[in-house]
C-alpha positions in Angstrom: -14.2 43.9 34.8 -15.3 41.3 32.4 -12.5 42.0 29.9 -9.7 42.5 32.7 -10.6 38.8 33.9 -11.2 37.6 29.7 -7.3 38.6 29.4 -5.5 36.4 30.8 -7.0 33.5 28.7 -6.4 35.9 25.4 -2.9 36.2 26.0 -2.5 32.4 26.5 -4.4 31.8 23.0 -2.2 34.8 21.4 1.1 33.4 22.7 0.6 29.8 22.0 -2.4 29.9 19.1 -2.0 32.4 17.2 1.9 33.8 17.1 3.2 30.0 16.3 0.2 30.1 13.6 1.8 33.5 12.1 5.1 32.5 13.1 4.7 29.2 10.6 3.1 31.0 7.9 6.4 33.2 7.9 8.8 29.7 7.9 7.0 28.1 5.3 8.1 30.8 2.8 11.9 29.9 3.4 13.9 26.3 3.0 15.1 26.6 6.3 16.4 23.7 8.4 15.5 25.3 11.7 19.0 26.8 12.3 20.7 30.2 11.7 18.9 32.7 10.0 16.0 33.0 7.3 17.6 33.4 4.1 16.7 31.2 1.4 13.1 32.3 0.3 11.3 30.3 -2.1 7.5 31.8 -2.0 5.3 29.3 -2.6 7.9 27.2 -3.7 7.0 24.6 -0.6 3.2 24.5 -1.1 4.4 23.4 -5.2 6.6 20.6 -4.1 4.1 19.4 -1.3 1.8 19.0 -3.9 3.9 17.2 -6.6 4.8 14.9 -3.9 3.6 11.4 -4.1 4.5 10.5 -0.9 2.3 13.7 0.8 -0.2 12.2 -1.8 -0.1 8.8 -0.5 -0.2 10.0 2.9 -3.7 12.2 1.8 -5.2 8.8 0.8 -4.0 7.1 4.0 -6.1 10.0 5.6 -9.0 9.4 3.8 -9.1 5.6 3.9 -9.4 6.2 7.9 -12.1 8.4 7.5 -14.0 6.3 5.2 -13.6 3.0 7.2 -14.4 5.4 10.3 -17.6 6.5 8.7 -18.3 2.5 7.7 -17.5 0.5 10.6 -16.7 2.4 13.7 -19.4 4.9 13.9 -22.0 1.5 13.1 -19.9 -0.1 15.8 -20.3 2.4 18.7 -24.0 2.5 17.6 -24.8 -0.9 17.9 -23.3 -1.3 21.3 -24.7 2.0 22.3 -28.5 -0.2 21.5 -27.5 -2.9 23.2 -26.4 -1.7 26.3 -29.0 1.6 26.5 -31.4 -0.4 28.7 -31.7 -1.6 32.2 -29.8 -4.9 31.2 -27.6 -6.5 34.2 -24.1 -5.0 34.4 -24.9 -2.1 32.3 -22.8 0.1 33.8 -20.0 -2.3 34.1 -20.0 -3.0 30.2 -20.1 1.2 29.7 -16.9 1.2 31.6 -15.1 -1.5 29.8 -16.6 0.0 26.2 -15.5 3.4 27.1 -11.9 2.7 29.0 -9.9 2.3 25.9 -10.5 6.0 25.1 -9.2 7.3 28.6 -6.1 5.5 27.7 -3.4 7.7 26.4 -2.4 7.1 22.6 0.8 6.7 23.5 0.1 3.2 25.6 -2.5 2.2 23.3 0.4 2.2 20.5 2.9 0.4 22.9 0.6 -2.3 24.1 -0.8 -2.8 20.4 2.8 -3.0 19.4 3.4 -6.0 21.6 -0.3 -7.9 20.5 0.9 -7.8 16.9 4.2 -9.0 17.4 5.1 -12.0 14.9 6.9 -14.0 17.6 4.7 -14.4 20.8 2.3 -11.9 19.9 -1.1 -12.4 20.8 -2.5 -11.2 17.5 -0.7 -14.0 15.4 -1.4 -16.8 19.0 -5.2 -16.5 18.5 -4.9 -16.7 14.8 -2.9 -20.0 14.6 -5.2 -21.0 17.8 -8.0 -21.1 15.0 -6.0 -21.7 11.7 -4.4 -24.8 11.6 -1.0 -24.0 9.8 -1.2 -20.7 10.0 2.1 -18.9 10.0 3.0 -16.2 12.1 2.7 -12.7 10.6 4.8 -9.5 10.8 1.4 -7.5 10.7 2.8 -4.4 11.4 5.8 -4.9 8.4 3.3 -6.0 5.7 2.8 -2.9 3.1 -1.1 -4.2 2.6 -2.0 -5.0 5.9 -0.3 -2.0 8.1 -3.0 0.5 7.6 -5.7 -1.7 8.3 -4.3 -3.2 11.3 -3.6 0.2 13.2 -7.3 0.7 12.1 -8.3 -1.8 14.1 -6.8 -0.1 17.0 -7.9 3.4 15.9 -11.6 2.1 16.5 -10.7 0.0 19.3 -9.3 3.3 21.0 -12.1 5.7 20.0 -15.5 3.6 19.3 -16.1 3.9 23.2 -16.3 7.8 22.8 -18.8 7.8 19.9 -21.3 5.3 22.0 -20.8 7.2 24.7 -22.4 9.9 22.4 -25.0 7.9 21.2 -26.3 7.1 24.4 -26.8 10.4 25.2 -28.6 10.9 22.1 -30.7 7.7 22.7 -31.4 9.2 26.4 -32.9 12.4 24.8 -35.4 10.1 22.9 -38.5 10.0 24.9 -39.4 6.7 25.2 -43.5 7.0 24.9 -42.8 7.7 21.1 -41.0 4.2 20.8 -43.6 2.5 22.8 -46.5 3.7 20.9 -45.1 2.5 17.9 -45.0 -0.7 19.0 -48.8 -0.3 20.5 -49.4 0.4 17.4 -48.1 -2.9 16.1 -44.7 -1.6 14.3 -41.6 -4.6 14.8 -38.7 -3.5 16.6 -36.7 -3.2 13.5 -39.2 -0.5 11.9 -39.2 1.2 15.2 -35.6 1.8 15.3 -35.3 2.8 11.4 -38.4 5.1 11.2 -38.1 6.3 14.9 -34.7 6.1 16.9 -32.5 7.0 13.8 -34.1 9.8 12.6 -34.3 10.9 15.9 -30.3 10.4 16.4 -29.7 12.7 13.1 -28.0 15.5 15.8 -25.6 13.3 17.1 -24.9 11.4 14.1 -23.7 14.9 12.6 -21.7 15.7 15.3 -20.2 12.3 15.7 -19.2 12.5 11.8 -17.6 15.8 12.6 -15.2 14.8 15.4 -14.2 11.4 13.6 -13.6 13.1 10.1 -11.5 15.8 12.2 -9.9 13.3 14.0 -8.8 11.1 11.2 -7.1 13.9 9.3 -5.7 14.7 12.5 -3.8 11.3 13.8 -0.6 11.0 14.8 0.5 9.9 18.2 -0.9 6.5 17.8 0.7 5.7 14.1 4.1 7.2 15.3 4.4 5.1 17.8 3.1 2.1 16.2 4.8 2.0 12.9 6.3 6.1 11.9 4.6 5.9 8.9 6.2 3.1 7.5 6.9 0.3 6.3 7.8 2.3 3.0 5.7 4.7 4.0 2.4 2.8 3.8 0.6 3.9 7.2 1.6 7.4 6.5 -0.5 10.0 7.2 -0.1 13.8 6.7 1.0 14.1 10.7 3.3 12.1 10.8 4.1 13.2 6.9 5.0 17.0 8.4 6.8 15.6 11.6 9.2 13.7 9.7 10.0 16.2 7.1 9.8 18.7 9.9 11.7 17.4 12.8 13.1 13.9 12.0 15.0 15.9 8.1 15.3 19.3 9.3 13.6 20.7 6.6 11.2 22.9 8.9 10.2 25.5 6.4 8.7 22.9 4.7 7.2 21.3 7.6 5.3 24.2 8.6 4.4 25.0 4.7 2.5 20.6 5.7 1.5 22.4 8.8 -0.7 24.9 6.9 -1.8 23.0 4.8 -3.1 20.4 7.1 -5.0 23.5 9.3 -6.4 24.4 5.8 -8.1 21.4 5.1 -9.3 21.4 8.6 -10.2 24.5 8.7 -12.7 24.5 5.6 -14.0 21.3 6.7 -14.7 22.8 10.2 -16.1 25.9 8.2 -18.4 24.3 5.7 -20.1 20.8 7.5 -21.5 23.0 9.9 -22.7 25.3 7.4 -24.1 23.1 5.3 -24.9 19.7 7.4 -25.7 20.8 10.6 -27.1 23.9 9.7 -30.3 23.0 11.1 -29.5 21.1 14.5 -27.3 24.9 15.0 -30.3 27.1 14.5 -32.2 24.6 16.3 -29.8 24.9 19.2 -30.0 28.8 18.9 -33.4 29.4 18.2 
């Protein structure tokens, strides 16, 4: 009876997980532009060019800058308003709301309305800058080849900061609070108290918060699509948005899917080997 009722959901993941999976493996050994029939095989010959491509290359680093500027200021970010709201301080739940709302936002919005702030004419962006610059000229933010990535940053961790302190608040809740307090009995300042006590007590949902925003930033699309497609000349590209316009935009969709792959792969070992080998512990923990 268990099985019957388990099937339904099985054929969904087969029919829409799995047979596009094995379906792309199959298109990324062709040049194929997505019409007529399979014909031109090249092998590997996709993987080989997605590699000597300095483009996908660049669009690799773009990836990993987000990730490392995730990991640097917006996990600190959600943490430190995840402190400073965790206690019974007025309007707590009010500030929760605002903090968190950005995330239930979809990305496509969040990319329109960001589009708008950081227009150079009449953009509020470039109004508050040359509200507390004097001479300050307006800026095409989103047009400058240095400044692109960092400014959709800014939007990446004003989207998604309100998820990771909504993690760390749960983590802080699972704290028991007689620990903290007889450390400060005890004489220990607040600052030793959070560094030898809350932290290391946060280790679990520090792991998992690294895991969802190192997946997530090797992951992004919607919100860079919208906001700039990956250019100007291709300096917010990332490998999404990389695939999708080789993919859909050129035609070219046996290389796309061979992007595809190759996108899952890196996922996939990173998915594979940081809970191995990070959270190891806080899984047999979990288990045990």
């Amino acid at each position: 009876m268990v099985t019957l009722m388990l099937l339904p959901a099985l054929a969904v993941y087969v029919l829409f997980v799995l047979y596009p999976m094995v379906r792309a493996i199959w298109y990324s050994l062709y040049d194929w532009n997505g019409l007529g029939p399979l014909e031109d095989y090249v092998g590997l010959g996709n993987f080989e060019r997605i590699l000597n491509d300095n483009v996908f290359r660049m669009a690799l680093r773009h990836n990993v800058t987000i990730i490392v500027l995730s990991l640097v200021i917006q996990l600190p970010v959600a943490l430190a308003v995840a402190l400073m709201i965790r206690d019974n301080i007025p309007g707590r739940a009010f500030f929760r709301t605002i903090f968190f709302l950005p995330y239930v936002l979809s990305e496509v919005i969040t990319g329109v309305v960001w589009t708008f702030i950081y227009r150079p004419q009449n953009g509020v962006m470039n109004g508050i800058l040359g509200a507390i610059w004097p001479g300050y000229e307006p800026q095409a933010i989103l047009a400058d080849t240095g400044m692109v990535l960092y400014a959709v940053f800014v939007v990446i961790t004003w989207k998604f900061f309100g998820f990771h302190m909504i993690l760390y608040l749960a983590g802080l809740q699972n704290i028991p609070s007689e620990l903290e307090d007889a450390a400060r009995v005890d004489g220990a300042s607040s600052m030793r108290v959070l560094r030898d006590i809350t932290l290391p007590l946060l280790g679990p949902t520090f792991r998992v918060s690294v895991f969802f925003s190192v997946l997530g930033s090797l992951q992004f699309f919607d919100l860079i699509w919208i906001m700039t497609k990956g250019g100007p000349v291709n300096a917010s590209n990332t490998m999404a948005t990389y695939m999708y316009t080789y993919g859909f935009t050129r035609f070219q969709l046996g290389y796309g899917a061979a992007v595809s792959l190759l996108i899952f792969g890196i996922c996939f070992v990173f998915s594979i080997l940081y809970p191995r080998f990070v959270m190891r512990r806080d899984l047999e923990g979990a288990v045990t």
